[in-house]
C-alpha positions in Angstrom: 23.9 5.6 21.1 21.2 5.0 18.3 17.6 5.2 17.5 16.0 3.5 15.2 12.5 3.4 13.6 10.6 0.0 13.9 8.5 1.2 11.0 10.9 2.1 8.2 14.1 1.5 10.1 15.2 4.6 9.9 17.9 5.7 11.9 20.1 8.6 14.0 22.3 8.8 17.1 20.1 12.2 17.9 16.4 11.0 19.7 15.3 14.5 19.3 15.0 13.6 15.8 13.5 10.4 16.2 10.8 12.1 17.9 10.2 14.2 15.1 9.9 11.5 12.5 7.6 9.7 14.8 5.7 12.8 15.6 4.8 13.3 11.5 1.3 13.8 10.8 1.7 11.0 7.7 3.7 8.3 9.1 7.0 7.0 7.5 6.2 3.6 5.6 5.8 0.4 7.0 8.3 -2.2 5.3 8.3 -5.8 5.7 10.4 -6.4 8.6 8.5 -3.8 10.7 5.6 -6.5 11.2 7.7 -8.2 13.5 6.5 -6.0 16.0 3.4 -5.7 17.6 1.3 -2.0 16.7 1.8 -0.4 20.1 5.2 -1.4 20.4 6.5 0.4 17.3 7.2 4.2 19.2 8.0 2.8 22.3 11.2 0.6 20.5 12.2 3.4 18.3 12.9 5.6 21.5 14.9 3.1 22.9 18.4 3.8 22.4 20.8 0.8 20.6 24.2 0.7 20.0 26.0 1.2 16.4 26.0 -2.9 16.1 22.5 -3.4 16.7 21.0 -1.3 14.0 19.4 -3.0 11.3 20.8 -1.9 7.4 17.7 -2.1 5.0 16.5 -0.8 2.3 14.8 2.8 2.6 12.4 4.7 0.3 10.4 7.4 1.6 7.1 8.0 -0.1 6.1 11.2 2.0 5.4 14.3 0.3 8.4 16.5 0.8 6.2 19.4 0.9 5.6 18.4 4.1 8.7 18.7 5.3 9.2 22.3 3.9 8.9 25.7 5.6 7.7 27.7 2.9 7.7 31.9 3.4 4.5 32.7 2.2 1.2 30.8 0.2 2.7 31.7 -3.3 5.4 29.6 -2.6 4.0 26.9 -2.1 1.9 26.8 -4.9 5.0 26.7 -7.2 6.1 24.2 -5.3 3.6 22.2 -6.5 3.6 23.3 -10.1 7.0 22.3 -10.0 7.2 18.9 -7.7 4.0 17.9 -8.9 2.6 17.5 -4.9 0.0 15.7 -4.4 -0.8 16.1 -0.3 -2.1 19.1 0.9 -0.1 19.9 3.9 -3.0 21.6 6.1 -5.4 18.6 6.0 -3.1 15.7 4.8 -5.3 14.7 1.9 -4.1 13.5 -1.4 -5.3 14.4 -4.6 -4.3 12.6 -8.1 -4.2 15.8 -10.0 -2.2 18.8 -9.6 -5.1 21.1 -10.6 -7.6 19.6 -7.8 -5.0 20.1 -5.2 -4.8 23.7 -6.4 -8.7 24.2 -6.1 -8.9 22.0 -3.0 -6.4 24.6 -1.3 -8.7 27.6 -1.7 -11.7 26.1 0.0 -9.5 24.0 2.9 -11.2 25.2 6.0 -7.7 24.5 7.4 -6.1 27.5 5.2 -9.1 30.2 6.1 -7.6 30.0 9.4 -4.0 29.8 8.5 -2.6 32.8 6.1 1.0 30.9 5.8 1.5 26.4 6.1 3.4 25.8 9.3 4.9 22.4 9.3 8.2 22.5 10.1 10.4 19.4 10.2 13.9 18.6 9.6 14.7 18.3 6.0 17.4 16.2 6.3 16.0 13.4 8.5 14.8 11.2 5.9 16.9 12.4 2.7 18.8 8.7 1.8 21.1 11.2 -0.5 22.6 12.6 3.7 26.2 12.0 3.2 25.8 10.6 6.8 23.2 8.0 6.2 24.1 6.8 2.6 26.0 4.2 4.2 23.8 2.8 6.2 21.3 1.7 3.6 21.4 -1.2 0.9 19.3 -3.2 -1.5 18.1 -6.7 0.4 15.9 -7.3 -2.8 19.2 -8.5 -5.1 18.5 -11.7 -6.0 15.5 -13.3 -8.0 13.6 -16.0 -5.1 10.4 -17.5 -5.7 8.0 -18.5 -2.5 6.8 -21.8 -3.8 4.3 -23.9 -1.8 6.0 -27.1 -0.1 3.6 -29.3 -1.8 3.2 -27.3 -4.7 5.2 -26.1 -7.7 3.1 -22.9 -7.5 4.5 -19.3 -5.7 2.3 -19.0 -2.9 1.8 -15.2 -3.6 1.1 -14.0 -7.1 2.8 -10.3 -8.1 1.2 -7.7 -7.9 2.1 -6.9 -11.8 0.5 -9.8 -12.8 -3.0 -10.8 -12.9 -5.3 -12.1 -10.0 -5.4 -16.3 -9.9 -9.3 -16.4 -10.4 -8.8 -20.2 -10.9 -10.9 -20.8 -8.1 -14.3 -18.6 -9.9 -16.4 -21.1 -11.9 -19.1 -19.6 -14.1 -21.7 -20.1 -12.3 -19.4 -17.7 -9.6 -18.6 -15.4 -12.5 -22.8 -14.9 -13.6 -23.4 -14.4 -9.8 -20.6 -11.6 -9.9 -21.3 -10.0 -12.8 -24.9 -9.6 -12.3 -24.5 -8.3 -8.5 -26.0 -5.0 -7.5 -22.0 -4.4 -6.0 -19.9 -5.8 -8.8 -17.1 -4.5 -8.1 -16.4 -5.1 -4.4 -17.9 -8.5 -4.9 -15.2 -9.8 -7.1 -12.6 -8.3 -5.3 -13.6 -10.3 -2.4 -14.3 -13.4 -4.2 -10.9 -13.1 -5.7 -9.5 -12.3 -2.3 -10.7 -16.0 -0.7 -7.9 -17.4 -3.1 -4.9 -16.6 -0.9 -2.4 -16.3 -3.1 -4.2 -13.3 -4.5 -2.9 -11.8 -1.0 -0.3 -9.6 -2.6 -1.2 -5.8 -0.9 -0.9 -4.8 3.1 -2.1 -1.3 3.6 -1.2 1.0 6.2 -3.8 4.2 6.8 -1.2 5.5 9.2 1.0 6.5 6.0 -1.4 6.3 3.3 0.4 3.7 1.8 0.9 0.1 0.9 3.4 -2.6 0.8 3.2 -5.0 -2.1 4.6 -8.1 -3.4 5.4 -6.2 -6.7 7.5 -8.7 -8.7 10.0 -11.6 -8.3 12.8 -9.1 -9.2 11.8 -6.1 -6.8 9.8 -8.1 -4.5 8.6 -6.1 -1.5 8.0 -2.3 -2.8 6.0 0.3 -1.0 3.6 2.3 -3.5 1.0 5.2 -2.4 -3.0 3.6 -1.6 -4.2 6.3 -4.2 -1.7 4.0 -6.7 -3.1 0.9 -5.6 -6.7 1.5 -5.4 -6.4 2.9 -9.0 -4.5 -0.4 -10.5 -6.4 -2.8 -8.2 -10.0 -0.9 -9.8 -8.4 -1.6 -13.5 -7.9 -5.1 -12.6 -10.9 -5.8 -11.5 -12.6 -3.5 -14.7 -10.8 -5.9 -16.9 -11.8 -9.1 -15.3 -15.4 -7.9 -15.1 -15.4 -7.4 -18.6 -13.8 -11.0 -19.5 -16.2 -12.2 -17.3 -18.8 -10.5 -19.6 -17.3 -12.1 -23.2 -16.8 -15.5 -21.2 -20.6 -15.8 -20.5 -22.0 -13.7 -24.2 -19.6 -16.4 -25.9 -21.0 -19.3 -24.5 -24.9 -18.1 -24.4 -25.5 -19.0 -20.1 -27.6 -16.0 -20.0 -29.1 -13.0 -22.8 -31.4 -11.2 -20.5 -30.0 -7.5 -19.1 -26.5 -8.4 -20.1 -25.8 -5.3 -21.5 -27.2 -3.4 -19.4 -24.9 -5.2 -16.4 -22.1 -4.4 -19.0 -22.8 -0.7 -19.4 -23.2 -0.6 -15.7 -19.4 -1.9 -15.1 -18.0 0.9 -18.0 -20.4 3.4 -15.7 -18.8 2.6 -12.5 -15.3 2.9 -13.8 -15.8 6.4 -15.9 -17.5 7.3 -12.3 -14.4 6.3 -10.9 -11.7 8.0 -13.4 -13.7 11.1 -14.0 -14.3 12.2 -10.4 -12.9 15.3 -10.3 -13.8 16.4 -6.6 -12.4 12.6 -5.6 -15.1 11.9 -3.9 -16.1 8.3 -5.8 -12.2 7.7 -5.3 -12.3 8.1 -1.4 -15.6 6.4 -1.4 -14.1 3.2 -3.1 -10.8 3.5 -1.5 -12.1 3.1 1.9 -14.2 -0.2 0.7 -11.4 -1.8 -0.9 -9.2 -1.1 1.8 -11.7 -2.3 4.3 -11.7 -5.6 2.6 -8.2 -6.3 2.5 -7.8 -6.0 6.2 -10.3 -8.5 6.5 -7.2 -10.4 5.8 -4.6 -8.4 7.1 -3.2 -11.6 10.0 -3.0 -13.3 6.7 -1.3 -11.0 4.5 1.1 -10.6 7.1 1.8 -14.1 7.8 2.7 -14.5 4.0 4.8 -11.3 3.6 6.9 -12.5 6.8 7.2 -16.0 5.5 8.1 -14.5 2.1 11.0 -12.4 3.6 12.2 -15.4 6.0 12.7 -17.6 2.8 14.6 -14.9 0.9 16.8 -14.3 3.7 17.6 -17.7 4.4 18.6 -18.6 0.8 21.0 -15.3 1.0 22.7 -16.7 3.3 23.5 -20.1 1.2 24.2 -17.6 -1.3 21.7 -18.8 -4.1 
């Protein structure tokens, strides 16, 4: 018999290690198919033993830090491990850093290691290494082909790439004064932006720190850390912001405070790339992520819609 994860899909004929890679303090990754399943019935399907036939071959990409999976023989150790792997979880609390260096400094004032001399997470290497000579096999690209999700109606795609910009076709300039002059410029756009559905390209999971995106139409569904996201999806909206200031200085709507509104945007994003301690990161992480679950059903929907219409024209073999 065989277990398989409803999250990543994941699998082994041993349950004893499905447990441990359910147990993990990060969880695996969600990918697409996974939201075919309801939340609380993710564990109880992955225990549930299947035969060889009935297991699912997908793609799988772990984003864990393998420090985590690592027994390490004393604090030095570690450390070099992280000089060398370039981690960026601390395996005591679980929280990410974006530096190297603030990981380092974080680790000598975790309340977690004052009362641990020595990390202690111990977890089978093996169970999610794709190189396993047992499970190489059982994994393969789905995203081989170049699909666009087009509207019925429209010759549009229904969700734009998350390499490419936002469709802010809906944001007049009388929307884009508003915005820019907002006390919260920043989380206001992003959710103005957000009411145009096909901006819906990003489905975070706290569970695993992570998020699915609809990265291109060439590697369509790709799973990136929220760290990743939060710091392209702050760019984005730094740039738009800042068209939205040459857009309305061009065309003379408004000369009172504009600069200062301006030097308040280039403020907010030095805040954001200079915070050394990550606090202003966190901070805006958990806003932004709070606003895209607003729309999570939707998301969703879209993403399993998406992956329907790519598997269907597989089939026909276009």
């Amino acid at each position: 018999m065989y277990y398989q994860c409803k999250r990543c899909f994941y699998n082994t004929s041993k349950k004893i290690d499905m447990k441990r890679h359910l147990d993990r303090v990060i969880k695996c990754h969600r990918i697409i198919e996974s939201y075919k399943y309801k939340d609380n019935e993710l564990d109880k399907l992955s225990l549930s033993p299947i035969s060889k036939n009935e297991i699912k071959i997908v793609q799988y990409i772990d984003l864990h830090d393998e420090a985590e999976d690592k027994k390490f023989e004393n604090f030095d150790e570690y450390i070099s491990y992280i000089d060398e792997n370039n981690s960026s979880n601390c395996i005591y609390c679980n929280k990410t850093f974006f530096r190297k260096y603030e990981l380092k400094r974080h680790l000598k004032k975790c309340k977690m290691v004052a009362n641990k001399t020595e990390p202690n997470v111990v977890i089978n290497n093996n169970i999610n290494n794709v190189s396993n000579v047992n499970n190489v096999n059982n994994y393969q690209q789905i995203n081989n082909i170049s699909i666009n999700l087009y509207n019925e109606n429209e010759d549009k795609k229904v969700i734009v790439p998350f390499d490419e910009e936002w469709d802010i076709s809906n944001i007049d300039i009388q929307k884009k004064i508003l915005l820019f002059l907002s006390d919260n410029k920043y989380s206001k756009t992003i959710e103005e932006i957000l009411k145009n559905e096909k901006n819906l390209n990003i489905l975070f999971d706290k569970n695993s720190d992570s998020g699915l995106i609809y990265k291109n139409d060439v590697d369509k569904f790709t799973n990136m850390k929220s760290d990743e996201i939060i710091i392209s999806v702050i760019y984005k909206l730094y740039s738009h912001l800042n068209k939205f200031y040459d857009e309305i200085k061009i065309n003379n709507f408004i000369t009172s405070d504009l600069n200062l509104h301006k030097n308040t945007i280039e403020q907010k994003y030095n805040d954001f790339n200079n915070d050394k301690n990550s606090n202003v990161k966190n901070y805006v992480k958990n806003i932004l992520i709070d606003i895209f679950e607003k729309y999570e059903e939707k998301i969703i929907e879209n993403f399993l819609e998406f992956d329907k219409f790519v598997s269907t024209n597989e089939k026909i073999g276009y």
